[in-house]
C-alpha positions in Angstrom: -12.1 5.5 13.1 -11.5 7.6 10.1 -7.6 7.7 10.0 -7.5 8.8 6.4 -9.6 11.9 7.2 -7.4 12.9 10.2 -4.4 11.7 8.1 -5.6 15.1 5.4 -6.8 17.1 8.5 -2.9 17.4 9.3 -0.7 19.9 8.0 1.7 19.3 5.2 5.0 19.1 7.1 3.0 17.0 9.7 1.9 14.5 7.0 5.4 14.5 5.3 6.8 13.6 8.7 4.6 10.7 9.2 6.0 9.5 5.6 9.1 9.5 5.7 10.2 8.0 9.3 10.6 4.6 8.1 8.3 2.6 10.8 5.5 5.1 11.0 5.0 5.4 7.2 4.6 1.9 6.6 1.5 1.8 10.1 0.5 5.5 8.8 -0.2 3.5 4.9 -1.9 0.8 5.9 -4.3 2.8 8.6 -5.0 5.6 5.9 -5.5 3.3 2.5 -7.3 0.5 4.6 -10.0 3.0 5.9 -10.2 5.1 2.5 -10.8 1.9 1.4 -13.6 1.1 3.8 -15.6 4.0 4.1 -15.3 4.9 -0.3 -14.6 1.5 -1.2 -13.8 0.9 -4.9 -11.6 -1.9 -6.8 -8.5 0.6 -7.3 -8.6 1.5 -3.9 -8.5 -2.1 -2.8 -5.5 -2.8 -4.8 -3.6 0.0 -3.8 -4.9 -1.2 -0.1 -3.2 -4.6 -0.6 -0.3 -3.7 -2.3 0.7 -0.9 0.7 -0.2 -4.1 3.2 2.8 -6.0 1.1 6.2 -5.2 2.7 6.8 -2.8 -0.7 4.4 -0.7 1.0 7.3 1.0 2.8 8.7 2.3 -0.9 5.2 3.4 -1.6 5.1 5.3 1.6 8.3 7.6 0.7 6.8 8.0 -2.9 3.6 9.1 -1.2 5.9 11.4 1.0 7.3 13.3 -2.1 3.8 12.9 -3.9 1.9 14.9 -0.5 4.9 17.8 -0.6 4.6 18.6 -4.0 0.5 18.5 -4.8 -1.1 18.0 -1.3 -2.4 14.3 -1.7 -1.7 10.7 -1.8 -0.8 8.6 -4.8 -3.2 7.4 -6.9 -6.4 9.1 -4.3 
């Protein structure tokens, strides 16, 4: 499934949300990077992918959180 196309189909408050409860950011990162990173592929992608899959993911998450509210999109997509 495309979870990183849903992911962007959401509205803003909806994908802020999913970032910042602690849990659900950390599942909502690894679904959405992991299947960027399937169907675009690419060697930053990948790294991002693996380093959001590390338990440091969870800070990445909230960054992404912040990142989404002020211009719309993930860090580093």
């Amino acid at each position: 499934m495309n979870f990183d196309t849903l992911f962007h189909k959401q509205n803003k408050i909806i994908q802020v949300i999913l970032l910042l409860i602690p849990f659900v950011n950390y599942i909502t990162e690894i679904l959405v990077r992991w299947s960027s990173f399937l169907r675009k592929g690419g060697a930053l992608r990948l790294v991002i992918s693996i380093i959001v899959t590390i338990p440091t993911g969870i800070i990445i998450g909230w960054l992404d959180a912040i990142w989404t509210l002020v211009f719309n999109k993930l860090l580093l997509e």
